[in-house]
Structure formats: structure tokens, C-alpha cells
C-alpha positions as CSV (number, residue, x, y, z in Angstrom):
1,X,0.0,0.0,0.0
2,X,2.8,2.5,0.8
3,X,4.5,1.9,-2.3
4,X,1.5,2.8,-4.4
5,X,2.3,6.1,-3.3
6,X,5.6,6.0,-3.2
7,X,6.9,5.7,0.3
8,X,9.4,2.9,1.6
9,X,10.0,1.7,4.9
10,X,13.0,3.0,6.6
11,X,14.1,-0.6,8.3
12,X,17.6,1.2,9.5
13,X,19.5,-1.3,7.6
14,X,17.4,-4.3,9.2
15,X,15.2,-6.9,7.3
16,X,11.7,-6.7,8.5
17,X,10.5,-9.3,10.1
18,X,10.2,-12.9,8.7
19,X,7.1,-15.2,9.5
20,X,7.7,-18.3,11.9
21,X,9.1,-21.5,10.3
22,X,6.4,-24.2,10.0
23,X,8.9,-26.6,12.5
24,X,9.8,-23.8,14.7
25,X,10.4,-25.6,18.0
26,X,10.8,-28.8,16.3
27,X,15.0,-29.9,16.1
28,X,16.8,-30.3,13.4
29,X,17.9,-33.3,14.5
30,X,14.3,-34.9,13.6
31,X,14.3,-33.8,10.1
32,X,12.2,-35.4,7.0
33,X,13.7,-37.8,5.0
34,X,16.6,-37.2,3.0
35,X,17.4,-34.7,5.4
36,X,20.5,-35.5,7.0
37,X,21.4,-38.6,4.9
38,X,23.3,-36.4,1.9
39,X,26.8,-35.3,2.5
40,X,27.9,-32.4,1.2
41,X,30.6,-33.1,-1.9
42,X,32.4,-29.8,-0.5
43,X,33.1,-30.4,3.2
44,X,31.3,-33.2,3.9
45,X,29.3,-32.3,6.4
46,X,25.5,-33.2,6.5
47,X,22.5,-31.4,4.3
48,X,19.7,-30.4,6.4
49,X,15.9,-29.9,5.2
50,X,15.9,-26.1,3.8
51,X,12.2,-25.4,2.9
52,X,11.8,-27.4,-0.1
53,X,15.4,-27.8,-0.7
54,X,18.7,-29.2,1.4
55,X,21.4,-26.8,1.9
56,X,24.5,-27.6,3.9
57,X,25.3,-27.8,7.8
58,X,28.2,-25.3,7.4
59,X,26.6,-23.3,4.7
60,X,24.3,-21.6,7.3
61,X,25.0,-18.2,8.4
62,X,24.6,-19.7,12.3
63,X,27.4,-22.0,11.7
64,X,29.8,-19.4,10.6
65,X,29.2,-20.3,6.8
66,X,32.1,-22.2,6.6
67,X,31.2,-24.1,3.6
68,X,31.5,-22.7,-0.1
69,X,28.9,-24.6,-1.0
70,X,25.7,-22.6,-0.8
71,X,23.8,-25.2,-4.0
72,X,20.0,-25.5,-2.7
73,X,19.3,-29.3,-3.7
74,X,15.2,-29.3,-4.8
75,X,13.7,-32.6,-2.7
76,X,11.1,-33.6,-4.2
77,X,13.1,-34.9,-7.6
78,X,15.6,-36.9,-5.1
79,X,12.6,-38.9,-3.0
80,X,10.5,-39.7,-6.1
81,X,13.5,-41.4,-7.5
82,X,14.4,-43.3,-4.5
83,X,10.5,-44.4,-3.5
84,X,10.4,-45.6,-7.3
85,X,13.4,-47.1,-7.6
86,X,12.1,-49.1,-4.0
87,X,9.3,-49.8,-5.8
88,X,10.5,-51.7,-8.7
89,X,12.9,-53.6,-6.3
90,X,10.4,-54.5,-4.1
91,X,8.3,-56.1,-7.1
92,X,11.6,-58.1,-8.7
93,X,13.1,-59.6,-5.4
94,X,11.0,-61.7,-3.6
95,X,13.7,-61.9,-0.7
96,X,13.3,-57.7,-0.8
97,X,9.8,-58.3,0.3
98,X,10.8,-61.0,2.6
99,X,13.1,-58.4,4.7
100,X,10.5,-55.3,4.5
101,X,7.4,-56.3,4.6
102,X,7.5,-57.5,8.3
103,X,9.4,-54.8,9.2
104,X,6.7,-52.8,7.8
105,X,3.9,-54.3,9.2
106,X,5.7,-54.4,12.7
107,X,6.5,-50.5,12.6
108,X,2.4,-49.4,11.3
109,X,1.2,-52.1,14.4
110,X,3.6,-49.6,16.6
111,X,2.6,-46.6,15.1
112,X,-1.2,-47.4,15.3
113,X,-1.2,-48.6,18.8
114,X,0.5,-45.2,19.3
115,X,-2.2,-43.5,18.1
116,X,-5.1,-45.2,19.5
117,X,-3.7,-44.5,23.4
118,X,-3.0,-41.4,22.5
119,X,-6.8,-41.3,21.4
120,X,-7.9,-43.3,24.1
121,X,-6.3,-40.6,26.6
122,X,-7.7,-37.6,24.3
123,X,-11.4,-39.4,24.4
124,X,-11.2,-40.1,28.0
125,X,-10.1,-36.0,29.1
126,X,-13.0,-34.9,26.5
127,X,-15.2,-37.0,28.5
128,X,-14.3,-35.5,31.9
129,X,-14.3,-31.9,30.6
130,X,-17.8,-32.5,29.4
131,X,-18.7,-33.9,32.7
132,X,-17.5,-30.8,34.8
133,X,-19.0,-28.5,31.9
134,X,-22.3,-30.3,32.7
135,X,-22.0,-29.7,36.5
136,X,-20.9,-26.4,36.5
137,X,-23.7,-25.3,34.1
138,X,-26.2,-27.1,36.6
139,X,-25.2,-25.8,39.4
140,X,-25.3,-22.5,38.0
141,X,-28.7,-22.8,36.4
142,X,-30.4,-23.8,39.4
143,X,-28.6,-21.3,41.5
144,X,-30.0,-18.6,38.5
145,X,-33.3,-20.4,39.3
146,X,-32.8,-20.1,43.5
147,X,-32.3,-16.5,43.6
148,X,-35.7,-15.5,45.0
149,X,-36.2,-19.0,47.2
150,X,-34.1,-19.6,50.0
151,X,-34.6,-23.4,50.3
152,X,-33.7,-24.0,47.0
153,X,-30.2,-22.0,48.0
154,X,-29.3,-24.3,50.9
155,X,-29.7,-27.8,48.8
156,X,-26.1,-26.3,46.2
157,X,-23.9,-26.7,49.2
């Protein structure tokens, strides 16, 4: 709006403020897939998750940008390769499905029984909150109703 009229913001040489990163809070040490599993060809130190890209460890200005190589690797070409190259593996070796289908069986039986406790606890708090909502909006219905009778008063307590 300001530049339609011409004016900038005098930021005093400082950038304006970015939004917060969708995995704020969240370490860098549990990054997605490939994350952390591509060495940099220039120092050989680890590419983390960049947005949509990878960009390496010592490329970042918070580790003193010791690395040269500032090359922002795109993601999504690198794990549609892999998952189809798993793919076609997994349907010509029978011994391929052998190893990883258990294990991936095993891991969604984890992750499921994960998620239903987790439910479970979640269902089971909704329940009590309800509960108290219920009482609370009892008690202070019929004390609304009690106002003007003093018997009526006496049974709350």
C-alpha cells in the first residue's frame, strides 16, 4: 500500500520481520527424509531440510558459513527417485519383500497402537471436561433459578 504512493520503509538497515518456520520448536535433528542422509561433496558435512530444498550444515550463516557450497538441492526430484526405484525392487526380489514387509507391518502395528492410546487418553479427558461443563452449568442454572427462594439456596452446598 505504501508503495502505491511512493513511500518505503526506513528498516535502518534491518530486514523486516520474517514469519515463523512451520517446524519452529521442532530440532533439526528430527528432520524429514533425506534430510540428514546427503553429505555435502564440498566439506562433507551433512545437508539439512531447507524449505523445499537441502542446503548444507556449514553453509548456514549460524554456523559461521564455513562451507563454499551454498547449491540448494530441490527434494522432491531426489525422493520420487528413491521411493520408485524401492518400488521396482520390491516387485523383482521376492527376498526384498521378505526383509521389509514385516518390518513394515511391525512399525504401522507400533505406530497405530500409538495413536489409539494417544486417542484413548484424548477421548477419555473430552469425556471428563464435558462432565465438569455439565455440572458447573447445573449448578449454575439452578442457583439462577434459586435467587428469590431460600430453600432451593441451601440444597447447592
Amino acid at each position: 500500500m505504501l508503495a502505491a504512493v511512493g513511500w518505503k520503509i526506513n528498516w535502518g538497515g534491518i530486514k523486516p520481520p520474517a514469519p515463523p518456520s512451520p517446524r519452529k520448536g521442532i530440532p533439526r535433528g528430527h528432520s524429514l527424509w533425506p534430510g540428514q542422509a546427503i553429505v555435502c561433496s564440498a566439506c562433507g558435512a551433512v545437508l539439512f531440510v531447507f524449505g523445499k530444498c537441502l542446503k548444507c550444515r556449514n553453509a548456514f550463516r549460524a554456523s559461521g558459513q564455513t562451507c563454499w557450497n551454498h547449491v540448494l538441492v530441490p527434494v522432491a526430484p531426489i525422493r520420487k527417485f528413491v521411493v520408485e526405484m524401492l518400488v521396482k525392487r520390491f516387485h523383482s526380489s521376492s527376498a526384498f519383500r521378505e526383509v521389509l514387509l514385516p518390518a513394515v507391518k511391525e512399525r504401522l502395528h507400533h505406530h497405530q497402537q500409538k495413536h489409539e492410546s494417544s486417542h484413548d487418553r484424548r477421548s477419555a479427558e473430552i469425556a471428563v471436561l464435558k462432565r465438569r461443563s455439565r455440572i458447573s452449568g447445573n449448578q449454575s442454572a439452578s442457583a439462577k433459578s434459586s435467587r428469590g427462594n431460600k430453600l432451593n439456596r441451601w440444597s447447592l452446598i
